[in-house]
Backbone as a printed PyTorch tensor [residue, N CA C, xyz], in Angstrom:
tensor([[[-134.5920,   30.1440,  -34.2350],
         [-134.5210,   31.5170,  -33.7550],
         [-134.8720,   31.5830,  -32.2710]],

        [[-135.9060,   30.8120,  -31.9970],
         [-136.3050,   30.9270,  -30.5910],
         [-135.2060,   30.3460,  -29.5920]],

        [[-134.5510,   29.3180,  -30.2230],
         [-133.5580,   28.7750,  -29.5170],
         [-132.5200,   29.8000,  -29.0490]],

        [[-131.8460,   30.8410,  -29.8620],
         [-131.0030,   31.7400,  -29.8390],
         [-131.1030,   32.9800,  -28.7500]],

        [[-132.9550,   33.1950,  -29.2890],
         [-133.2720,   33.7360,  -28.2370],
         [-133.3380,   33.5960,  -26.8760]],

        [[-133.4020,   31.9740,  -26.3590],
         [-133.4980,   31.5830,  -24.7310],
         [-131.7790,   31.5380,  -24.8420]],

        [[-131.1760,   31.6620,  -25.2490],
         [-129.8230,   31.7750,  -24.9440],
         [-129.1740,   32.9350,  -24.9150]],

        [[-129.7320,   33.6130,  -25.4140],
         [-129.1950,   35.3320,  -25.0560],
         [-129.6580,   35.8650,  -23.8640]],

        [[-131.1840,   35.0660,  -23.4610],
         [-131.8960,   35.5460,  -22.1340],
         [-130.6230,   34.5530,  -21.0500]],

        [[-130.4310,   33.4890,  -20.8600],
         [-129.5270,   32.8040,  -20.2850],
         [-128.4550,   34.0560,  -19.6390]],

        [[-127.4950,   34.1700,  -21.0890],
         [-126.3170,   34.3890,  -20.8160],
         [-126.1490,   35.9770,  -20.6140]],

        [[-127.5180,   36.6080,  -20.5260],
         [-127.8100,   38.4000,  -19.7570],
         [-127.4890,   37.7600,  -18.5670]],

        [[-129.0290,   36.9590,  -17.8080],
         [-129.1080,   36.5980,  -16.6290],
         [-127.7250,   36.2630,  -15.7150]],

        [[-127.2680,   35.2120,  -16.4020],
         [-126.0210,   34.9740,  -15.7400],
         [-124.8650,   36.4670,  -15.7040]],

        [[-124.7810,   36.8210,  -16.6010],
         [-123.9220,   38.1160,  -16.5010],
         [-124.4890,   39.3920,  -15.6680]],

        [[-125.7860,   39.4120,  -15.5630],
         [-126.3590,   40.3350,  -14.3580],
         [-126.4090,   39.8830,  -13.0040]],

        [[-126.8050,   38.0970,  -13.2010],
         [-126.8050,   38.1500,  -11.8120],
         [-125.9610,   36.8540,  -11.1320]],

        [[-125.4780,   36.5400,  -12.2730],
         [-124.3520,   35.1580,  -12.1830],
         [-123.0450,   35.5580,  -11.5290]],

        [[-122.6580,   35.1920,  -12.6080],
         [-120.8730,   35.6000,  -12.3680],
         [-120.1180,   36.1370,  -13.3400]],

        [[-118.9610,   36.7820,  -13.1090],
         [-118.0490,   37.2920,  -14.4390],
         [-116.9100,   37.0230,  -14.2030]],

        [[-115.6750,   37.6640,  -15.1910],
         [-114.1610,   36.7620,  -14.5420],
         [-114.0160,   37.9080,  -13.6110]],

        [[-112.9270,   37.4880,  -12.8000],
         [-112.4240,   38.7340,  -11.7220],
         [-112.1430,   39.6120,  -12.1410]],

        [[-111.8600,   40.0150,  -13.0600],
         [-111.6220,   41.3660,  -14.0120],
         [-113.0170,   41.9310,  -14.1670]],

        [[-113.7550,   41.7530,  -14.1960],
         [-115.2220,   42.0100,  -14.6490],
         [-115.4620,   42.1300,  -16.0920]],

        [[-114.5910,   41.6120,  -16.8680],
         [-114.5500,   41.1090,  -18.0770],
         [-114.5580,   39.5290,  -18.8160]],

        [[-115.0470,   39.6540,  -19.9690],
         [-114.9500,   37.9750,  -20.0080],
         [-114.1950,   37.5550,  -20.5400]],

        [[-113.0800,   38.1490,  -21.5480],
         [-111.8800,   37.7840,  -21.5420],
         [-111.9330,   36.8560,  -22.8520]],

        [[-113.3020,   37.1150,  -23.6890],
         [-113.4010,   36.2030,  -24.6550],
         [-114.6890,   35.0920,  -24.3950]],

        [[-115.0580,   34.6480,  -25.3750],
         [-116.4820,   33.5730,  -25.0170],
         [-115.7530,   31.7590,  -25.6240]],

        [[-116.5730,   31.1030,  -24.7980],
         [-116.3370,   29.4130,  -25.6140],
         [-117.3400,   29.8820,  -26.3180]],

        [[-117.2380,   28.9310,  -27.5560],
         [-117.5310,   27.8390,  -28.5960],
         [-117.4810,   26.8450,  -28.9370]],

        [[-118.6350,   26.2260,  -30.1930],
         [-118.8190,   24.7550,  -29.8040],
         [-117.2980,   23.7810,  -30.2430]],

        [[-115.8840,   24.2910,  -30.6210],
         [-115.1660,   23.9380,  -30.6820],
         [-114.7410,   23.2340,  -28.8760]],

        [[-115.5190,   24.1640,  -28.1470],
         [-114.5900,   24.1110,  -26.3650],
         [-115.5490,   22.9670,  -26.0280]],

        [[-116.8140,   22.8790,  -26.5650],
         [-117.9100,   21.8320,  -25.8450],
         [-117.8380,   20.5080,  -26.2530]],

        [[-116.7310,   19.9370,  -26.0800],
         [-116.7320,   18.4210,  -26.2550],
         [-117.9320,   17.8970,  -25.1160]],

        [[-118.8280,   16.3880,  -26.0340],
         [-119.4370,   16.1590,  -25.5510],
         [-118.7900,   15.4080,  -24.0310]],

        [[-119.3910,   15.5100,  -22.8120],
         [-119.3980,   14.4640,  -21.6960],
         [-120.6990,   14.1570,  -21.3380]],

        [[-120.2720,   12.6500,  -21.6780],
         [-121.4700,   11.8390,  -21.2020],
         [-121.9930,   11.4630,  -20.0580]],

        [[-123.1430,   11.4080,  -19.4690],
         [-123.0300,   10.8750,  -18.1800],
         [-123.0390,    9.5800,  -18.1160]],

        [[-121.9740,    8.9860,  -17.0230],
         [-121.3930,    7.7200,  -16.5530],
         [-122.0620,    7.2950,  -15.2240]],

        [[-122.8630,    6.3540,  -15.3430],
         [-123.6030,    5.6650,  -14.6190],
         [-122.2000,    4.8830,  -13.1310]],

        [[-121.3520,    4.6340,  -14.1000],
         [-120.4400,    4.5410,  -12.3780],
         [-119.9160,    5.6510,  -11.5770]],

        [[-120.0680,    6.6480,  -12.2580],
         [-119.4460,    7.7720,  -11.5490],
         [-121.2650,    8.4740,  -10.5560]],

        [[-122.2380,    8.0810,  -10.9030],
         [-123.7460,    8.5500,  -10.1830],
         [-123.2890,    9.2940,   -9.1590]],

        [[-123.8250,   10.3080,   -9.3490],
         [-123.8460,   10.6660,   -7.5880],
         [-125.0600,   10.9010,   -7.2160]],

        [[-125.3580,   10.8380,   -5.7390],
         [-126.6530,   10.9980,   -5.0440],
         [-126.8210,   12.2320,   -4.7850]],

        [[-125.7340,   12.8450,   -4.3500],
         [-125.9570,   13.8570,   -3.5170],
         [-124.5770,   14.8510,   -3.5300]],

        [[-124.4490,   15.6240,   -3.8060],
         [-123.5740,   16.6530,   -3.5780],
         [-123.6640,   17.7350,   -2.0710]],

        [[-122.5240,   17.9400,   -1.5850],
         [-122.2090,   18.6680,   -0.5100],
         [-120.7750,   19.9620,   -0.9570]],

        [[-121.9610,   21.0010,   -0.3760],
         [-120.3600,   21.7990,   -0.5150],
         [-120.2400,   22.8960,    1.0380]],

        [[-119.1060,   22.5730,    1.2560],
         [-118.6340,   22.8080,    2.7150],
         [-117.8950,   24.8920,    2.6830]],

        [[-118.4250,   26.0400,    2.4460],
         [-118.1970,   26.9560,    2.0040],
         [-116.7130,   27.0260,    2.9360]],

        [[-116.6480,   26.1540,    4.4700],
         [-115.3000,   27.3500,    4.9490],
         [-114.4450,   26.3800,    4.3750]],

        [[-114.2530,   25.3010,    3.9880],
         [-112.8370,   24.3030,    3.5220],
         [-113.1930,   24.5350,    1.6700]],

        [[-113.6930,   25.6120,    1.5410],
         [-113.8530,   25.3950,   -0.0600],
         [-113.5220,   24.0460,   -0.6720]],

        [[-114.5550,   23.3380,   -0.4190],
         [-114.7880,   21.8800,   -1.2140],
         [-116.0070,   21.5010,   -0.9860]],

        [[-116.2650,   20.8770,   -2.6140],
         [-117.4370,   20.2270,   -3.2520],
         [-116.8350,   18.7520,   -2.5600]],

        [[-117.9940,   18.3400,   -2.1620],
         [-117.8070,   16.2900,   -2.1960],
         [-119.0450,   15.7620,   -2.7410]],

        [[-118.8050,   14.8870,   -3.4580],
         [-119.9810,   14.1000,   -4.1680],
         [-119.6590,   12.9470,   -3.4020]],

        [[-121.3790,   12.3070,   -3.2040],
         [-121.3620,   11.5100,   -2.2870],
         [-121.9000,   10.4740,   -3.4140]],

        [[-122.1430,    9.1060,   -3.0720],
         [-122.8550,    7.8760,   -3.7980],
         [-122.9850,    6.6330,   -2.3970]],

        [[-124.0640,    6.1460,   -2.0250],
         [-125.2380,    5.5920,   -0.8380],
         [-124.0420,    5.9590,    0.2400]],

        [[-124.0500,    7.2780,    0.5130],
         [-123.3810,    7.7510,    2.0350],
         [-122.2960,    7.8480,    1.7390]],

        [[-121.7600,    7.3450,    0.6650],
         [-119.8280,    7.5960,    0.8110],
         [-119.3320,    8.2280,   -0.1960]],

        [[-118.3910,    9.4740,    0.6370],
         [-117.5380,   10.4410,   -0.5300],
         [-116.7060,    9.6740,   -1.4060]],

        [[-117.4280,    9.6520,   -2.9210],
         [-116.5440,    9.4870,   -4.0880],
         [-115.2270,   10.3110,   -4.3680]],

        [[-115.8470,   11.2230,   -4.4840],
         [-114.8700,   12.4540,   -4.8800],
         [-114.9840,   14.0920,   -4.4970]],

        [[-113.9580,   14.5570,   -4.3420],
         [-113.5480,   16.0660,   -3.5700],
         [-113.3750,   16.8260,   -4.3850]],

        [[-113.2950,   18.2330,   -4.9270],
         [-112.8200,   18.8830,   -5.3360],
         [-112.5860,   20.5220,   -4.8720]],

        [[-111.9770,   20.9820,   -4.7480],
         [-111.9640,   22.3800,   -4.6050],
         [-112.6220,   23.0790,   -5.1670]],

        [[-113.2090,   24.3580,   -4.7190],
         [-114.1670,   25.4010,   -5.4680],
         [-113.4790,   26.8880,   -4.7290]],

        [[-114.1690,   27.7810,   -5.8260],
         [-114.4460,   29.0700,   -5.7340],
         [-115.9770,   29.1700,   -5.2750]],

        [[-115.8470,   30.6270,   -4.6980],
         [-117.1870,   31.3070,   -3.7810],
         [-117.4610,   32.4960,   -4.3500]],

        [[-118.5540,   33.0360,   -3.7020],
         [-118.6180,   34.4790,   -4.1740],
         [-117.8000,   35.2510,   -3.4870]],

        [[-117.4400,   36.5290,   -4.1550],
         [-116.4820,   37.1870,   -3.7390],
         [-116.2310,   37.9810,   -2.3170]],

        [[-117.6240,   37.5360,   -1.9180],
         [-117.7980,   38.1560,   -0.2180],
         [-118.5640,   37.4910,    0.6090]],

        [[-117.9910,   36.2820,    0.3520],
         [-117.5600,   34.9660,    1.7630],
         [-118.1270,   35.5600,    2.9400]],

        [[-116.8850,   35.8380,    2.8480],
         [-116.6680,   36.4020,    4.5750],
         [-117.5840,   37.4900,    5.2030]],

        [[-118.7660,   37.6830,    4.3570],
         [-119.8250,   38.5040,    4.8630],
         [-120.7210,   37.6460,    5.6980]],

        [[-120.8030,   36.1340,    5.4330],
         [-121.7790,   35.6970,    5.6940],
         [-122.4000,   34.9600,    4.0940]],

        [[-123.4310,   34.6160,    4.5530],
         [-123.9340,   33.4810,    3.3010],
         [-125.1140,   34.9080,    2.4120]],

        [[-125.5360,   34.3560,    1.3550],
         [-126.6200,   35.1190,    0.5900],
         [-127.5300,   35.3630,    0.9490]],

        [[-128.1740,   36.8260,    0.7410],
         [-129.5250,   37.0540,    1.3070],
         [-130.2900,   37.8570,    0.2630]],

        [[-129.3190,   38.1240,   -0.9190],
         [-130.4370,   39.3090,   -1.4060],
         [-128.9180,   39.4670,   -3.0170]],

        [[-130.1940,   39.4460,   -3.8440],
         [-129.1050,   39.9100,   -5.0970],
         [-128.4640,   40.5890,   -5.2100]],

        [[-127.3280,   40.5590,   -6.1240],
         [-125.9560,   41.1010,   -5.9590],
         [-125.2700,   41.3750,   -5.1790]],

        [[-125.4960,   40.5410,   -4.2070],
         [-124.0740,   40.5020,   -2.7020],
         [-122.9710,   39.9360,   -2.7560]],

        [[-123.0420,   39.0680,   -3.8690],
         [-121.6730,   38.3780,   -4.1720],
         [-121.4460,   37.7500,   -3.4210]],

        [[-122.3860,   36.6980,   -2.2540],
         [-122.4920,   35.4810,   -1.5280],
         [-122.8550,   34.1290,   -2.0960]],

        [[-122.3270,   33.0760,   -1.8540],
         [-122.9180,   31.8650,   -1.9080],
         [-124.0440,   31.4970,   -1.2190]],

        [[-125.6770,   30.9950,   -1.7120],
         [-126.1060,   30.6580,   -0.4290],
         [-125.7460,   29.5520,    0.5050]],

        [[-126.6400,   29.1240,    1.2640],
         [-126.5110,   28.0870,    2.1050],
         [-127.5820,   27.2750,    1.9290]],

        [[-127.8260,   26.1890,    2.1670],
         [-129.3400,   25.7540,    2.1670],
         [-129.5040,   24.7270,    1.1080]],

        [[-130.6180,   23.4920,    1.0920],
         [-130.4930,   22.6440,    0.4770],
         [-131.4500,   23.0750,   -0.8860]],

        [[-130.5280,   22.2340,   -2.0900],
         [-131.6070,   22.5100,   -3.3630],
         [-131.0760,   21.5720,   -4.3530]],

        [[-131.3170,   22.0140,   -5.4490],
         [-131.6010,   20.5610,   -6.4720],
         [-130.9370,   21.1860,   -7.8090]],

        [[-129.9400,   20.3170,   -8.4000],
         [-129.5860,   20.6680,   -9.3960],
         [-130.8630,   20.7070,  -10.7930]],

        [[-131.3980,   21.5910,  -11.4830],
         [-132.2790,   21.8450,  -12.4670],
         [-132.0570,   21.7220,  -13.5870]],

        [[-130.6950,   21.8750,  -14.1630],
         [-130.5880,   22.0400,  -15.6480],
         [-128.6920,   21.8680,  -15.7800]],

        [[-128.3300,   21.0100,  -16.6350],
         [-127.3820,   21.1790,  -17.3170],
         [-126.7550,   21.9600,  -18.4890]],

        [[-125.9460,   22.7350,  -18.6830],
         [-125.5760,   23.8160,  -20.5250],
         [-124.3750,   23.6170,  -20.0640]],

        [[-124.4440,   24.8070,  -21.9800],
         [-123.0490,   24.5950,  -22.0970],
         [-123.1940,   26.4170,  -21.9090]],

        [[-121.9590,   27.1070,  -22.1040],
         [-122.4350,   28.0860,  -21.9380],
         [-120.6360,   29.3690,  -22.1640]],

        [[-121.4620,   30.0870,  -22.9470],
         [-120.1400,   30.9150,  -23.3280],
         [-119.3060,   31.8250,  -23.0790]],

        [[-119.8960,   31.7950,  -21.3350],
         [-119.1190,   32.4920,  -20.9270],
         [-117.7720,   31.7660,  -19.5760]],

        [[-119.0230,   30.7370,  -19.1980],
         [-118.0780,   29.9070,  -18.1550],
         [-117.9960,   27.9920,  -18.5370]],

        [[-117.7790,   28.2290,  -19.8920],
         [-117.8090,   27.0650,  -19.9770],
         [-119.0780,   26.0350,  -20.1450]],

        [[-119.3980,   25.5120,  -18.9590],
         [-120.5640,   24.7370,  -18.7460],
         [-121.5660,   25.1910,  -17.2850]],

        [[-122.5320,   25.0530,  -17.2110],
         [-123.0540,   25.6520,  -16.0120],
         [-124.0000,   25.1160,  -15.7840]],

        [[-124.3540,   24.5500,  -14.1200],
         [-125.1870,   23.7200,  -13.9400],
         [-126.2600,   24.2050,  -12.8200]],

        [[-127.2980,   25.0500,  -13.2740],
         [-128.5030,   25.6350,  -12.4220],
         [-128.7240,   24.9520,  -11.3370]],

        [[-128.6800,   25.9000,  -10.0990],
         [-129.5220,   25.6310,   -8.9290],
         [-130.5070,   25.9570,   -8.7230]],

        [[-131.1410,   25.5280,   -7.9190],
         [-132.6360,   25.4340,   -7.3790],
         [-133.1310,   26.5400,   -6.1390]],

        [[-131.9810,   27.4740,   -6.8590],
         [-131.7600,   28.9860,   -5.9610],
         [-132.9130,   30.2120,   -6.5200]],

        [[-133.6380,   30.2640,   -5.6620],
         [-133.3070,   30.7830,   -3.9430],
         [-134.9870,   29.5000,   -4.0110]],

        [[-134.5710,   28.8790,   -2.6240],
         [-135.5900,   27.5890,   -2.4400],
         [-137.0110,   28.5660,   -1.1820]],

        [[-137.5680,   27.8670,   -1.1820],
         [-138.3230,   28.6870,    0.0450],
         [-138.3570,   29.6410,    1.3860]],

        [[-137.2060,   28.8800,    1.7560],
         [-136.8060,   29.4740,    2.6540],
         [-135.9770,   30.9650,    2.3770]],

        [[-134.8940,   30.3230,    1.4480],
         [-134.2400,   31.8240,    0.9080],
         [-135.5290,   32.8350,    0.7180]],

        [[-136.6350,   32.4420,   -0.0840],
         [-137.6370,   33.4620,   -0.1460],
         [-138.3920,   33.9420,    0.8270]],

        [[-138.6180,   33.5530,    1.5190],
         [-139.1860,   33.5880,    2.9030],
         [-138.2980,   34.7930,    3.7550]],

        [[-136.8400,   34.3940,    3.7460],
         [-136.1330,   35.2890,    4.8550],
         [-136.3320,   36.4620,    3.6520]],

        [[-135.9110,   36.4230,    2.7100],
         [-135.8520,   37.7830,    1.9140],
         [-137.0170,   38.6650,    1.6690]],

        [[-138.5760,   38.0330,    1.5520],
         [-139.7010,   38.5670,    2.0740],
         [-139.1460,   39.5680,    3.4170]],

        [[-139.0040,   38.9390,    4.5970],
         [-138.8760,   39.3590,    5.6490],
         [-137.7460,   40.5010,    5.7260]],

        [[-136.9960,   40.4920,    5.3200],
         [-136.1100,   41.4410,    4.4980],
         [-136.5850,   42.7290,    3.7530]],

        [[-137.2280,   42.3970,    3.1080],
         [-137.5620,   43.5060,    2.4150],
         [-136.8430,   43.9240,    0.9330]],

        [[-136.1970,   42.2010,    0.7650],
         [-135.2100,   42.2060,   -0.5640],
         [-135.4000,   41.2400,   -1.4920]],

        [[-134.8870,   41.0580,   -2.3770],
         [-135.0210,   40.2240,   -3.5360],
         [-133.9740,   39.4490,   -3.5210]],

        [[-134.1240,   38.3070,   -3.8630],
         [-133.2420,   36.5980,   -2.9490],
         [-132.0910,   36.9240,   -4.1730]],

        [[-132.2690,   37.1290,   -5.0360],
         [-131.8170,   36.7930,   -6.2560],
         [-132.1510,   35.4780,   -6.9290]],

        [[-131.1960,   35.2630,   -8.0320],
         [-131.4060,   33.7170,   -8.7690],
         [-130.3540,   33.6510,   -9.5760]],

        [[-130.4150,   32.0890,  -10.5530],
         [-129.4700,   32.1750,  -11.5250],
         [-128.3670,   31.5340,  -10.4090]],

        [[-127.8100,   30.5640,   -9.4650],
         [-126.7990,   30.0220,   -8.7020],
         [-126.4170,   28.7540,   -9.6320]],

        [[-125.0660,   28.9930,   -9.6600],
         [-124.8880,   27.6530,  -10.7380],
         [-123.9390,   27.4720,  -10.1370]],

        [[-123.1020,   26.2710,  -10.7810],
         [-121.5830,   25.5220,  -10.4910],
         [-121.6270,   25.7800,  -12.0570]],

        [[-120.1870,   26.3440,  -12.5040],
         [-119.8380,   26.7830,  -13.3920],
         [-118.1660,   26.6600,  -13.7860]],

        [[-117.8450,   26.6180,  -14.7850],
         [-116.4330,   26.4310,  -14.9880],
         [-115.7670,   27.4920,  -15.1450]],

        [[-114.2820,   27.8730,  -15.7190],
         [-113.7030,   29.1480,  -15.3550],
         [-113.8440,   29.9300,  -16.7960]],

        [[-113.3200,   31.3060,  -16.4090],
         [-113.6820,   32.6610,  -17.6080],
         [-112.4470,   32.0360,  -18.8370]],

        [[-113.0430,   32.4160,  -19.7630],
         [-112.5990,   31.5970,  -20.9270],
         [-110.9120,   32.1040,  -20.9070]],

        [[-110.2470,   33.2790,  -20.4630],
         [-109.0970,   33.4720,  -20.0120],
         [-107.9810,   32.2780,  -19.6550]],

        [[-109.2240,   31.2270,  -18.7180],
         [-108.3100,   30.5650,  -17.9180],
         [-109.2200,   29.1590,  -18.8390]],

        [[-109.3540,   29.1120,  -19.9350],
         [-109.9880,   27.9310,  -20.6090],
         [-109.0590,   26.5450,  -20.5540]],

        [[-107.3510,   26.7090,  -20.5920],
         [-106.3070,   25.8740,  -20.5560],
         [-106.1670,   25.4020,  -19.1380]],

        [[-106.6210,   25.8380,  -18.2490],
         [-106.2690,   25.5300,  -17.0320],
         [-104.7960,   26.1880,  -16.5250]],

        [[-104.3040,   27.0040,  -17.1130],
         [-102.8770,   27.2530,  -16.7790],
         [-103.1620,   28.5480,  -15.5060]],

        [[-104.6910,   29.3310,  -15.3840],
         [-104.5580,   29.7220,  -14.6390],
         [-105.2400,   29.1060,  -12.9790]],

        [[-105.2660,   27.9690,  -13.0940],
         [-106.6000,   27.1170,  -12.0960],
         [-105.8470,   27.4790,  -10.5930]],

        [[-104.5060,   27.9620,  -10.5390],
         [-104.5040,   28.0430,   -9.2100],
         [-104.2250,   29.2730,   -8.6870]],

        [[-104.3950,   30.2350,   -9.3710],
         [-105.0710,   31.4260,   -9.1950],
         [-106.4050,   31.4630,   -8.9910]],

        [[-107.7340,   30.7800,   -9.7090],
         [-109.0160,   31.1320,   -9.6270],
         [-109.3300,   30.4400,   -8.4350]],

        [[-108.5650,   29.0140,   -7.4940],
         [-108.7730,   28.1540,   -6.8760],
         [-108.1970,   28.4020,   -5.3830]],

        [[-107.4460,   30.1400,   -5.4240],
         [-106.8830,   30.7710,   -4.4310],
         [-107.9430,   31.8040,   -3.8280]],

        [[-108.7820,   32.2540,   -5.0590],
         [-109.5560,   33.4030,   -4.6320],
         [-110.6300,   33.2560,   -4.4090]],

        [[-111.7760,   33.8630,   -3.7870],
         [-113.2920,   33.5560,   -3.8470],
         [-113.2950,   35.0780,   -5.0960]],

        [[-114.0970,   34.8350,   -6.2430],
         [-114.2040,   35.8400,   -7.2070],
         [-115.2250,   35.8300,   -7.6500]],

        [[-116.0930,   34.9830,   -7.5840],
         [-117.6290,   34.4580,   -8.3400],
         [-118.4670,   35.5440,   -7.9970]],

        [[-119.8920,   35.7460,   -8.1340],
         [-121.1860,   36.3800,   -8.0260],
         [-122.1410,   36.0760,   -6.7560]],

        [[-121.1540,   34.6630,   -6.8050],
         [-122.1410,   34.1100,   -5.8730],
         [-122.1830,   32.4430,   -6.0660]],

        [[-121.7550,   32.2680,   -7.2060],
         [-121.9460,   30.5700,   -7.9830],
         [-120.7320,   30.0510,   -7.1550]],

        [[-120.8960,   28.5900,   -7.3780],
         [-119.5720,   27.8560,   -7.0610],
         [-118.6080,   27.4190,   -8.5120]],

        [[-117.6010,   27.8100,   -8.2660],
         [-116.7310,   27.6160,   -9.3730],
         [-115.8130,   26.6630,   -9.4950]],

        [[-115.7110,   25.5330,  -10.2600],
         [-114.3790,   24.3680,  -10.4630],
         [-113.9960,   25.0770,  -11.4440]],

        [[-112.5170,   23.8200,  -11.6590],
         [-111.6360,   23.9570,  -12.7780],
         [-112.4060,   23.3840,  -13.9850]],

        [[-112.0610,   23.6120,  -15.0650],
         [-112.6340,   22.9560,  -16.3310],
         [-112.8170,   21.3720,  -16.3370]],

        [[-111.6380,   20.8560,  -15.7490],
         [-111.3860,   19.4590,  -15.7830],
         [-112.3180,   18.8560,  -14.8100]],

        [[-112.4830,   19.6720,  -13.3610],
         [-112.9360,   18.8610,  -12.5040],
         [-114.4580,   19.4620,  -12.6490]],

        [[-115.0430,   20.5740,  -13.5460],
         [-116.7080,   20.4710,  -13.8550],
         [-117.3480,   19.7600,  -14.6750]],

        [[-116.0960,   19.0510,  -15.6540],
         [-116.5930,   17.4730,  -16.6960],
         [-116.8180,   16.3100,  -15.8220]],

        [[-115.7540,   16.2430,  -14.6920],
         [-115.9660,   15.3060,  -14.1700],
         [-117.4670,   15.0190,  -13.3960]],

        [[-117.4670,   16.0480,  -12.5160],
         [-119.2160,   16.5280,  -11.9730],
         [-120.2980,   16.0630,  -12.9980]],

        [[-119.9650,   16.9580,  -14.1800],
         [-121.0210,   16.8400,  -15.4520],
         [-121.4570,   15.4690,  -15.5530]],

        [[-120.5230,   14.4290,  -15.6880],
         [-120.9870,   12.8690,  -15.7880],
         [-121.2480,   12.3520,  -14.7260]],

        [[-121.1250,   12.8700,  -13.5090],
         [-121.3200,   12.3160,  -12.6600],
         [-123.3580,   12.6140,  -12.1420]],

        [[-123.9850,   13.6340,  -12.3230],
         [-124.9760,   14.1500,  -11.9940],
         [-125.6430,   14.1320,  -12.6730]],

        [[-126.9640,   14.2660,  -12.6370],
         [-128.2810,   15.0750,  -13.2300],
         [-129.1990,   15.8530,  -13.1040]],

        [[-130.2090,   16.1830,  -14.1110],
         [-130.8090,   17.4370,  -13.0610],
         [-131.3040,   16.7780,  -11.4820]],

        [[-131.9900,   17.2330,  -11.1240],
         [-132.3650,   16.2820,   -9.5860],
         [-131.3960,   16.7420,   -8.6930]],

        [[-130.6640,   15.9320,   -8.8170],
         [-129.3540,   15.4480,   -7.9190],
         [-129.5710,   16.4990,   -6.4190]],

        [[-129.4120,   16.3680,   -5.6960],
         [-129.7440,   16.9380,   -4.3050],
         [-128.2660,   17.9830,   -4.2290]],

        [[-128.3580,   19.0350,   -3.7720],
         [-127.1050,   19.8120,   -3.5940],
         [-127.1580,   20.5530,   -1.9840]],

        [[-126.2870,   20.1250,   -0.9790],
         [-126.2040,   20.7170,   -0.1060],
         [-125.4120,   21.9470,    0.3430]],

        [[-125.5790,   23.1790,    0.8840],
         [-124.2840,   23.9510,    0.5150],
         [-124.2240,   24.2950,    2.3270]],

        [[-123.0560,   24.1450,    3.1600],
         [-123.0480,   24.3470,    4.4830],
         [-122.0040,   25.3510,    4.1800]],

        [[-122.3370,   26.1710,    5.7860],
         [-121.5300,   27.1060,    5.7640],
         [-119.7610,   26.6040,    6.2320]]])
């Protein structure tokens, strides 16, 4: 029961202060039919993740050298500038640490950041606002569960604020990382 319960608190959080599909609907939830296991693969390790907000791309790095690229989604107001305060629908900027791996029923799989780190709290003190929380890399609204819509979601910035892959390329991530893992996000 308690289990059920930290998962209903989860999947509020994320829907208040996460992300939703661009519709502002969810278009339907996964199930454990959608959660095939991925394992993590010790050749695929990564050290360090980088995500570059103006070329929308993730690169995973391993001792200094880009393994692999992928394209992402942003929050839906980019072009404001980076995050400062909940519900702006920005990505932040700033270095932090991947915390937790799920699975999760509204975007698939979702992998917690280490959002909002000190500094985010610090400027938002100074602010006079609340940093927000809840920043994940997350997969797409169960709508687009087939991938048939990936280059539509991979055209738009639509997120909350999270960074968003395709289904295919957030399994790949998934084995590649762990909690830890260092995440850089530049503007």
């Amino acid at each position: 029961m308690r289990r059920w319960s930290m998962a209903l608190v989860a999947i509020a959080a994320l829907i208040l202060a996460g992300c939703t599909a661009p519709t502002g609907k969810t278009g339907g939830q996964y199930g454990p039919k959608e959660w095939k296991k991925v394992p993590y693969r010790p050749d695929r390790a990564a050290d360090k993740i980088v995500i570059k907000q103006r070329e929308h791309r993730l690169y995973v790095y391993r001792k200094g050298k880009v393994i692999k690229t992928f394209p992402v989604s942003l929050g839906k107001k980019m072009k404001e500038g980076p995050k400062v305060k909940a519900n702006d629908f920005r990505t932040p900027v700033g270095h932090y640490t991947i915390r937790d791996k799920r699975v999760h029923r509204i975007k698939y799989r979702a992998m917690t950041l280490s959002y909002p780190n000190a500094e985010d709290i610090a400027r938002a003190k100074k602010l006079g606002v609340n940093p927000g929380s809840y920043i994940t890399f997350h997969g797409q609204p169960y709508w687009n569960r087939d991938g048939h819509g990936d280059s539509y979601t991979l055209k738009h910035d639509w997120t909350n604020g999270c960074i968003a892959l395709t289904n295919k390329d957030l399994d790949w991530l998934w084995s590649a990382v762990k909690p830890g893992t260092p995440v850089i996000i530049e503007r």
